[in-house]
N, C-alpha and C positions, 0 to 999 in steps of 0.2 A: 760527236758527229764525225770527225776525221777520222774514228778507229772503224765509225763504222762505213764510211764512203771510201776511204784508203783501203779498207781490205777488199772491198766490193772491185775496187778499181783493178786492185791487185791480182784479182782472182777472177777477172772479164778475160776471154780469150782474145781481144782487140787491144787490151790495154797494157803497161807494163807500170806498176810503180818504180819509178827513179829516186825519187827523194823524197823527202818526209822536212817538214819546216815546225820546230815547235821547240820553244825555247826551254822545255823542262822534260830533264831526261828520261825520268819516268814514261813518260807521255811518249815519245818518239820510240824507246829503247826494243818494244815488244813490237810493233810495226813494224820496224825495218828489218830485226833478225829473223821474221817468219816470211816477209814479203824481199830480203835481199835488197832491201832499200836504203840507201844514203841517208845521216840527218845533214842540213847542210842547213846557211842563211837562205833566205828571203831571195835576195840579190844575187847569187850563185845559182839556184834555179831555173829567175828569172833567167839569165844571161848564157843561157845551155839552149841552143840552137835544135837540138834533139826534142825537149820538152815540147809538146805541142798542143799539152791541157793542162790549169787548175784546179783543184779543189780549193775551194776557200772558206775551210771549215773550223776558223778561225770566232776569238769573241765576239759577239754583237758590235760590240763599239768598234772592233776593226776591222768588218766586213767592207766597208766600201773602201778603204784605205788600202785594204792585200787586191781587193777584184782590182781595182783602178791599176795598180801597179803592174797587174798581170794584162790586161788589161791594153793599157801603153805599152808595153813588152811585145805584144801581138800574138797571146795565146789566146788560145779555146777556153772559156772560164765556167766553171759550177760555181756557184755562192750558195751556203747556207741562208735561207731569210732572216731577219727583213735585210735589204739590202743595207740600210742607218737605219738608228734610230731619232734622226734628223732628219724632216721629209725637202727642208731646204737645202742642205747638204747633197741629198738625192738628187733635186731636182738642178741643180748648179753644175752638177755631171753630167748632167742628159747629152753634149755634145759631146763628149769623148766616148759612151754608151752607143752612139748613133751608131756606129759602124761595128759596131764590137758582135764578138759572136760570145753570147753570154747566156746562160743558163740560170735561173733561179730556182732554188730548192723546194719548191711547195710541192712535197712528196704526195701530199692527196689526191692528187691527179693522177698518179701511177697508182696508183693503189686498184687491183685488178676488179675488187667490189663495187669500187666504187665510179669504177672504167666501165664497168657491165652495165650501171646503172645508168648512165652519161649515154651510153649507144642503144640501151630502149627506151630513153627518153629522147632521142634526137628521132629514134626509128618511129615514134608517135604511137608507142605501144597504149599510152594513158590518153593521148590526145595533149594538144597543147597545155605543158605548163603553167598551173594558176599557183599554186602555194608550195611550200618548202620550210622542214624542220631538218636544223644539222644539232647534233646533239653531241658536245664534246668535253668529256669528264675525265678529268684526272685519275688515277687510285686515290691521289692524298697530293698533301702541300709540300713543294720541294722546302729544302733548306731555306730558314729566314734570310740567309747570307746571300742566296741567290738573287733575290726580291733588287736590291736595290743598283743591280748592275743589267739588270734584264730585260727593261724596256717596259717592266709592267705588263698584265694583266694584257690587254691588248694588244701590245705588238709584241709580245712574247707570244702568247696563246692564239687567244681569237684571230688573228688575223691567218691562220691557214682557212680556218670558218668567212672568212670574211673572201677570200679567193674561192674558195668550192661554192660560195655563194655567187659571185659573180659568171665563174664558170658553169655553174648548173642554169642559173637563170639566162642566160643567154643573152641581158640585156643588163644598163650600166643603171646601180642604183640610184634614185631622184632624193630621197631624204632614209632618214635613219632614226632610230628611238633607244637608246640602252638606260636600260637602269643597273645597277651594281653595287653588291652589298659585302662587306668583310664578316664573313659566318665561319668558315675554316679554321682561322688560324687569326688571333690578333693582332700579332706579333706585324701580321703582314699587312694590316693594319697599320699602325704603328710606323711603319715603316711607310706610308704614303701610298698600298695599291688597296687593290680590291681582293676580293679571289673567290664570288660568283656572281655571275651576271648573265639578265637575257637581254636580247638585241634584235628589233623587228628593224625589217630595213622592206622597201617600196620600189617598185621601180616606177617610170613613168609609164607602162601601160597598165600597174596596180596588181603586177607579179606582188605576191607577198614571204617574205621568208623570215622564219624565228631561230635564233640559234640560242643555243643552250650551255652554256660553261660553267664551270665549276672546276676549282682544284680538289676536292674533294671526294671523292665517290662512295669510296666504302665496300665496293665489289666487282673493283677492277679495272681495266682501260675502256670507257665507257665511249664506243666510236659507230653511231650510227646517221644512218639518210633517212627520211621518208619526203619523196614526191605527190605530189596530187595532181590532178587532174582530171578531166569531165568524164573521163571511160573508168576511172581507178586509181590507185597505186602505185609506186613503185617504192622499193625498202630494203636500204641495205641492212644488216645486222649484223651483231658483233662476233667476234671472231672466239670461238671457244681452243681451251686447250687441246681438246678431244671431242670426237663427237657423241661418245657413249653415253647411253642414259639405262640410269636404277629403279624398274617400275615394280613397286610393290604394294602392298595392302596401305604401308605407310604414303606413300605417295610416288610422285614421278622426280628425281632428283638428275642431274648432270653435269659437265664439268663448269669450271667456273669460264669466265672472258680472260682474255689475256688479260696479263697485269703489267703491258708497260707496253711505251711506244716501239723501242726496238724489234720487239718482237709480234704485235698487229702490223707494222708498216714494213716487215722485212723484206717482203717480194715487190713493195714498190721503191724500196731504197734499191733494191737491184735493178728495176727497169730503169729507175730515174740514172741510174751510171751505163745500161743497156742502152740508152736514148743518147745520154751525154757520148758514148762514144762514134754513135751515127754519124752526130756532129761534129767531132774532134777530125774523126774522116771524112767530113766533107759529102755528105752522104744525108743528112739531113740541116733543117735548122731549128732551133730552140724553140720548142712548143709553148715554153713560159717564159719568160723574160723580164728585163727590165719594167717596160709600161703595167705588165702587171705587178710586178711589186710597188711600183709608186701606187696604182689604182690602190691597191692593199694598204698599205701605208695613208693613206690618206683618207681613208675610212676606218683605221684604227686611230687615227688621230678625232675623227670623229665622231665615234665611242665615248671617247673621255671627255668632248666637249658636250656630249649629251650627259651627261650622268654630272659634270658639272653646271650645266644649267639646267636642268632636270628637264629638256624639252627636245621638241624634234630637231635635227640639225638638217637643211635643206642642202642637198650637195651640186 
């Protein structure tokens, strides 16, 4: 996520990359000689009176450890999600967070499909909101090596599902239901997660929304919406490589969906750093934040407590 926020940043006409933080030279080396970037500490950085934003596109486990620091420093911060994967931890920071100008990563919000669909469903194109399917599938199961430093299945994955839920429905979930089953891959099993599950989640006026996950698909980066409501419809769908279609005696065929997230979520990794720079400038403020990451968080933690008691969890 740094090669791809850091170039973005690099290549916004507001922004400049300065330096590059990342302990393995591999990883820094090709960043900074096409963006003229410094690799440098942590703490050198921070302490450049020039610097006036993070990315903090850093492990899971040391997300809130780099934001915090940048943070205290008194810069303009991006984070990668979830903010920990510790929701106590999280919430132990909420006063240092309070004044912070801080951005969180849930790129689904930028994403221009799924923007579209968010402004005719506010515009009451369907009429009030009753139901919601977010349908979110892998191609395939990453490396078993990944599995057990990743937060699991939930605050790994689901939990950008679990924000676009919140954000669509316009109102704070009341209870949840997930079931979850290891079909993919057993190994990741084995390893203590899951890797497909569905997840009904209520609100208190009885909105209803189903989400759908999987690490496995079989035909692509499987990234869709559908809205209901009392007039219709609304429905995002998935983003093809092309839009050419082969219609013949034999049938109607055309390209396949994108096959990875990079490249479905490209033009909202660029808003989400078009946005972060509004705010670096002082010119906006962070449309997601903090409080939504705990909200997220603390419904992915509520996932796993459903599917360990096999029952609804009331939130």
């Amino acid at each position: 996520m740094g090669q791809i926020h850091g170039s973005n940043a690099a290549n916004h006409p507001g922004l400049r990359l300065k330096y590059v933080v990342d302990p393995r030279q591999q990883a820094h080396a090709g960043l900074c000689s096409r963006h003229s970037a410094q690799a440098v500490e942590l703490e050198t950085a921070l302490a450049d009176p020039s610097v006036r934003g993070v990315l903090v596109c850093s492990s899971t486990d040391q997300h809130l450890t780099h934001a915090l620091a940048a943070v205290d420093a008194g810069k303009t911060v991006f984070c990668e999600k979830p903010i920990d994967l510790d929701l106590d931890k999280v919430l132990a920071a909420q006063s240092r967070f309070r004044s912070a100008s801080f951005q969180l990563g849930f790129n689904r919000r930028f994403d221009p499909h799924f923007l579209a669909l968010k402004h005719k469903l506010e515009a009451g194109v369907i009429g009030p909101l009753e139901s919601l399917h977010l349908i979110n599938h892998d191609p395939e199961a990453p490396p078993a090596g990944f599995i057990p430093t990743s937060g699991g299945l939930f605050k790994d994955f689901t939990i950008h599902d679990l924000d676009l839920a919140r954000w669509l429905l316009g109102e704070e979930p009341a209870q949840l239901y997930t079931s979850a089953s290891c079909l993919v891959d057993p190994e990741i099993g084995r390893l203590g997660d899951v890797d497909t599950a569905r997840t009904v989640i209520k609100t208190g006026s009885g909105r209803l929304c189903v989400i759908s996950n999987t690490r496995r698909s079989g035909y692509g980066y499987d990234q869709r919406i559908e809205a209901f409501g009392p007039r219709g419809m609304l429905a995002a769908g998935n983003s093809q490589l092309n839009t050419v279609q082969s219609m013949t005696e034999n049938g109607i065929t055309s390209a396949p969906i994108q096959p990875g997230f990079a490249d479905r979520y490209r033009d909202g990794y660029r808003a989400q750093i078009d946005h972060f720079a509004e705010v670096v400038h002082g010119r906006a403020t962070p449309s997601v934040g903090y409080a939504d990451g705990v909200a997220a968080l603390i419904l992915a933690e509520a996932c796993a407590e459903s599917v360990r008691r096999g029952s609804v969890v009331k939130l």
